[in-house]
C-alpha angles and dihedrals in degrees: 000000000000112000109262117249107233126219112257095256092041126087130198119237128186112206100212115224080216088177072057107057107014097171097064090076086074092045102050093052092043103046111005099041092145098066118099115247133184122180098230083214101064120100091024141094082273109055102115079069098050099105091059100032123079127302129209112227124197106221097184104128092350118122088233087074095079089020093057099053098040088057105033092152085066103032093048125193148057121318113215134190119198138137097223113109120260086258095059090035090056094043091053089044094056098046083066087063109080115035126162120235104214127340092307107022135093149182162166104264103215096203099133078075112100093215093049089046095057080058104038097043096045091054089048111108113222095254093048080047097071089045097055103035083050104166105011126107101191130012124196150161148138108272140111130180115288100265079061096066099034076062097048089242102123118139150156109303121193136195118188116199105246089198092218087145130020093200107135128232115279114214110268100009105194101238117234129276084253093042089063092047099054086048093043086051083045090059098043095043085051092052098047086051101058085042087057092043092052097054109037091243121136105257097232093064083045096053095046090054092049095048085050094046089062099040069058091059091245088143110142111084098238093048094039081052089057095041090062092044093059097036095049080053089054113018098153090049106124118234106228120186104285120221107282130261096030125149117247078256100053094045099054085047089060094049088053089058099042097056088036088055095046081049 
């Protein structure tokens, strides 16, 4: 992907997955010490994190402009255009932070990160859109799901502001019903790749299993673990109706001993 030109009164920003790439603290200071950098966690309920958390860089006139996105495995994060100063950018960024899930629920919204991005922004409608992007004009970086990378498929996402509403962003917005479920599929797809990863098996017959341990009712994560354990040891076992009124446990204990015992 070619580096974007800018409008004359936009600049480009890279915020910085910092939990992504944590070796790139050392390297800003030590070569690229004129480029502006502001950690997105200070000032807010997260600040004792700061120094590990994301920073927003300024790439106008900054090397890092042309170095960042031609290696945005390395540089990872979300690139951003937008003619507000680096005060009102920061101030919309770090309203994103902190969103509730439901009426008594909240959270840090990862979505600096390029793989929870693909999923955030995707399940966005186009009014919320405006809302979330605020002022920024373009949004941008090199990212795709889970099962993308497990592919080898990943590749540049965009998301332009349609400008439909101009509300700003209320301090923990309570994300949509199809916004949670994007982020819960994110967690579960992430989870079925590093399993995948772990154990040498191909993602896609991890993440069946895993989509079948939980139509099971294997839904805690310690018991939806063992449940893949058990299941990548016998992924051909047949699953017969178990006794009825047994716990998730204890089913998935009978079905342990069934497939133990055929062996």
């Amino acid at each position: 992907m070619s580096t974007l030109q800018t409008s004359r009164r936009s600049r480009l920003w890279l915020l910085l997955d910092m939990p992504g790439a944590p070796d790139r603290a050392e390297e800003l200071r030590r070569v690229y010490p004129q480029t502006q950098a502001y950690p997105l966690f200070e000032g807010s309920g997260l600040q004792r994190l700061s120094e590990r958390g994301p920073w927003l860089l300024d790439l106008e006139g900054s090397p890092l402009a042309a170095i960042s996105q031609a290696s945005p495995g390395i540089w990872t994060g979300l690139f951003m255009i937008t003619e507000v100063s680096a005060q009102a950018l920061l101030e919309h960024l770090r309203a994103m932070l902190v969103v509730r899930f439901g009426e008594y629920s909240k959270g840090l919204l990862s979505y600096y990160n390029p793989q929870t991005a693909s999923y955030f922004f995707d399940a966005t409608d186009i009014n919320e859109l405006s809302s979330w992007l605020g002022p920024i004009s373009l949004l941008y970086w090199y990212g795709g799901t889970w099962a993308d990378k497990a592919s080898g498929s990943l590749g540049w996402q965009q998301v332009a502001n349609p400008c439909v509403s101009r509300h700003p962003l209320e301090p923990l917005t309570e994300l949509s019903i199809a916004q949670q479920g994007r982020l819960q599929t994110c967690l579960l797809e992430r989870h079925a790749y590093y399993w995948s990863q772990a154990e040498q098996h191909g993602y896609q017959s991890v993440w069946r299993h895993l989509q079948e341990g939980l139509r099971h009712g294997f839904n805690d994560s310690g018991l939806l673990d063992a449940w893949l354990r058990l299941r990548l040891r016998f992924p051909m076992g047949p699953l017969p109706d178990s006794p009825p009124g047994l716990t998730p446990q204890q089913r998935l204990d009978w079905l342990r001993r069934a497939w133990e015992g055929d062996k």
